[in-house]
C-alpha atoms as one frame of an Amber mdcrd trajectory, in Angstrom:
protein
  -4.084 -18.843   4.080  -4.663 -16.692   1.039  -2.947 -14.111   0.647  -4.442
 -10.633  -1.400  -1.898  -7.759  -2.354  -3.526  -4.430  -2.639  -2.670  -1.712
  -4.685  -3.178   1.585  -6.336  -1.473   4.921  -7.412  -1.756   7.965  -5.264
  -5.458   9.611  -4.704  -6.963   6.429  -5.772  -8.757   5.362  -2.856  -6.661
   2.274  -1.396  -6.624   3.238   2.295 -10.405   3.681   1.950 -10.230  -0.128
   0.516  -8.325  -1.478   3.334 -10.401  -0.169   5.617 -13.281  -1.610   4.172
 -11.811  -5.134   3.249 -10.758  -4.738   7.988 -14.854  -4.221   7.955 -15.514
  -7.321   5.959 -13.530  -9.286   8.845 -10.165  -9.561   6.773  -7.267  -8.820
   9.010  -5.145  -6.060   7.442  -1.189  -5.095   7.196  -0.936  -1.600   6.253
   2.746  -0.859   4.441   2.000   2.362   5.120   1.081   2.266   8.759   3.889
   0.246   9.533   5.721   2.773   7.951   5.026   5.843   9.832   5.732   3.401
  12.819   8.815   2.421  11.493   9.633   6.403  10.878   8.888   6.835  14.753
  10.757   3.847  16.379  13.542   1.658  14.856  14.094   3.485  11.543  14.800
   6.771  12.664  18.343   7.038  13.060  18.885   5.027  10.217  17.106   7.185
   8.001  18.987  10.263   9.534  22.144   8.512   8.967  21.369   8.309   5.627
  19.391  11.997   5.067  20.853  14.216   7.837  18.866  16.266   9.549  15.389
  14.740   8.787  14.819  13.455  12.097  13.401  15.655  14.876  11.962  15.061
  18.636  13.502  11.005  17.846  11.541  10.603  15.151  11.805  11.181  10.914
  10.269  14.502  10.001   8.356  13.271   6.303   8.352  16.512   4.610  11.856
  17.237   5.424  12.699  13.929   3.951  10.141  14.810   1.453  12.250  18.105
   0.773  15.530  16.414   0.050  14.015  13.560  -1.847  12.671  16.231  -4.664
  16.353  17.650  -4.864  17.883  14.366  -5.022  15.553  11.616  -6.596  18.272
   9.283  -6.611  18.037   9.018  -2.597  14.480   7.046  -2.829  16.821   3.850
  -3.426  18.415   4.561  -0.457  15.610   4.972   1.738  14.194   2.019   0.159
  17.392   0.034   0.903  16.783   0.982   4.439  12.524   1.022   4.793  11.954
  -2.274   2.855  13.618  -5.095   4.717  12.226  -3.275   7.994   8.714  -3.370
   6.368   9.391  -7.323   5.065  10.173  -8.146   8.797   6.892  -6.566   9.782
   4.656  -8.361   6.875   6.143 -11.730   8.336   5.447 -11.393  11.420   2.296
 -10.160  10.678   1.441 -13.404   8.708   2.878 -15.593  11.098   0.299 -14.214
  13.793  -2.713 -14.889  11.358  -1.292 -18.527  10.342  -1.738 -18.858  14.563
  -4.987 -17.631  14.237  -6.328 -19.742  11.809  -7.298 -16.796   9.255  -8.561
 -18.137   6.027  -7.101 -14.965   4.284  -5.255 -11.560   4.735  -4.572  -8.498
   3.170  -1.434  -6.922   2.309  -1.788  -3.482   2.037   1.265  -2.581  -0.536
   1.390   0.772  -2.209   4.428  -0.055  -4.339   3.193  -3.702  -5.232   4.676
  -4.186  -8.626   7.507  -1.811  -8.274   9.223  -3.582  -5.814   8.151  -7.113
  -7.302   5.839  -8.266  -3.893   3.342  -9.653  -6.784   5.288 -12.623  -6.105
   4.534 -12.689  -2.714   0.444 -12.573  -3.037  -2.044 -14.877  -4.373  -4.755
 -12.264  -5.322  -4.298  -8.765  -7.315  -6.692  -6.167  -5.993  -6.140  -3.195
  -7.691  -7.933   0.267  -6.994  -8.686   3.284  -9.440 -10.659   5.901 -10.388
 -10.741   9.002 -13.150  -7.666  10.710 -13.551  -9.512  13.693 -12.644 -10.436
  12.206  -9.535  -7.186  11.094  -8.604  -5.506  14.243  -9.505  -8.091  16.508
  -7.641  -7.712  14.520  -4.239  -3.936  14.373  -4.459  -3.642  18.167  -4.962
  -6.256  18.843  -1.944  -3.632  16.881   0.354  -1.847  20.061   2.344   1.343
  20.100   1.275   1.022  18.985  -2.214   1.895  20.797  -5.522   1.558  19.737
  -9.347   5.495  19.367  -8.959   5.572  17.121  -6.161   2.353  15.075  -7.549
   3.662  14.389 -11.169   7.432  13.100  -9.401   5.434  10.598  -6.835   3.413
   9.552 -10.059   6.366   8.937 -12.295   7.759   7.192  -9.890   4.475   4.385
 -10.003   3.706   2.151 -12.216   0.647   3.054 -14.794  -2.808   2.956 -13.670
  -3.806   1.388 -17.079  -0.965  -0.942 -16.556  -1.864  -1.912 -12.795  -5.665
  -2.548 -14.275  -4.694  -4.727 -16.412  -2.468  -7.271 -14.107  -5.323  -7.106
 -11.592  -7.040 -10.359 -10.288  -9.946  -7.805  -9.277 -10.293  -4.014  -9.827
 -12.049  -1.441  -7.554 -13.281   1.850  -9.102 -13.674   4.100  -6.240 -14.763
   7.248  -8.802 -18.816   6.598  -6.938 -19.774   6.648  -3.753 -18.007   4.587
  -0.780 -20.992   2.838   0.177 -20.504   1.840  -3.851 -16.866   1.288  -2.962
 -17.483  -1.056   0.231 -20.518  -3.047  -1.521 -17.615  -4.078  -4.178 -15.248
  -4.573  -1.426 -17.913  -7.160   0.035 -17.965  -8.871  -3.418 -14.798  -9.986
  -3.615 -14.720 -11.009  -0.184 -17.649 -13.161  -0.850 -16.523 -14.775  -4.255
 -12.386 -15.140  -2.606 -14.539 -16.961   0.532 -16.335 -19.462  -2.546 -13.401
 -19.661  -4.238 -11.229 -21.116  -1.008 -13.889 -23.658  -0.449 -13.829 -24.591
  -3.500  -9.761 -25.436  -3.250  -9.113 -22.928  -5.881  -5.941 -21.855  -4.007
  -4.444 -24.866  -2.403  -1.057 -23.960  -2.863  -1.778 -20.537  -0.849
């Protein structure tokens, strides 16, 4: 079963991608979704153990979280000390269902793909990006969001140019989406010729 990581820096257009690659037929895990789930269910105390006062009506309140994180950057290690194993857990079992199912390949929908080393854990690099322009100019429409807050979640990322550059594929999402999803479609197709062909028998 092959296995394609998917990634991008903020405002670049990756949740748009993973939608698209679940309308191709690819099964999807979303880091993020499982996330917010996470931040509703299992992790909640945890993460109020940790950052008190950020959970409310039994579940963690983000942009109180949020709040604390941008007066004490250090705490993101501790968050992800707690998050990432949950999330881990989830990806497995979410791989384990499509090995059951017979899927040919997946999608692992991982914002922090190189940061936290899952590279290893893929077969395929998908990487999305657009104009910094672009990117900046959707991030800052997000409610909530200020230059402040944007440049700490970006210094926080690895480079765009860097992220291009390791990339198996690369999705520019600065055009349309019907632009977006026709590229999508491609590298669907050429992954599909590329597994009949036995190019990824170890995956």
């Amino acid at each position: 079963m092959l296995k394609i990581g998917l990634t991008g820096s903020i405002g670049m257009g990756k949740s748009t991608a993973a939608k698209l690659f679940a309308d191709a037929g690819i099964p999807v895990n979303d880091s993020d979704a499982v996330v917010h789930d996470l931040y509703a269910g299992e992790a909640a105390l945890l993460v109020n153990a940790a950052f008190p006062g950020t959970m409310k009506d039994g579940a963690v309140d983000r942009r109180e979280l949020g709040r604390l994180l941008a007066l004490d950057p250090d705490g993101f290690k501790r968050l992800e000390a707690i998050v990432h194993p949950l999330v881990r857990k989830r990806e497995t079992e979410f791989l384990k269902r499509q090995r059951a199912a017979s899927a040919d390949m997946v999608l692992l929908d991982i914002p922090l793909l190189f940061e936290t080393g899952a590279e290893a854990r893929v077969d395929v690099i998908v990487v999305v990006s657009t104009d910094p322009q672009i990117q900046r100019q959707r991030v800052l429409a997000r409610e909530g969001m200020t230059e402040e807050k944007f440049d700490m979640i970006l210094s926080r990322q690895t480079p765009d140019t860097e992220k291009r550059r390791r990339a198996d594929y690369l999705i520019d999402t600065s055009h349309s989406i019907a632009t977006t999803r026709e590229r999508v479609f491609e590298i669907v197709a050429e992954l599909k010729t590329r597994i009949a062909k036995g190019d990824f028998r170890n995956a």
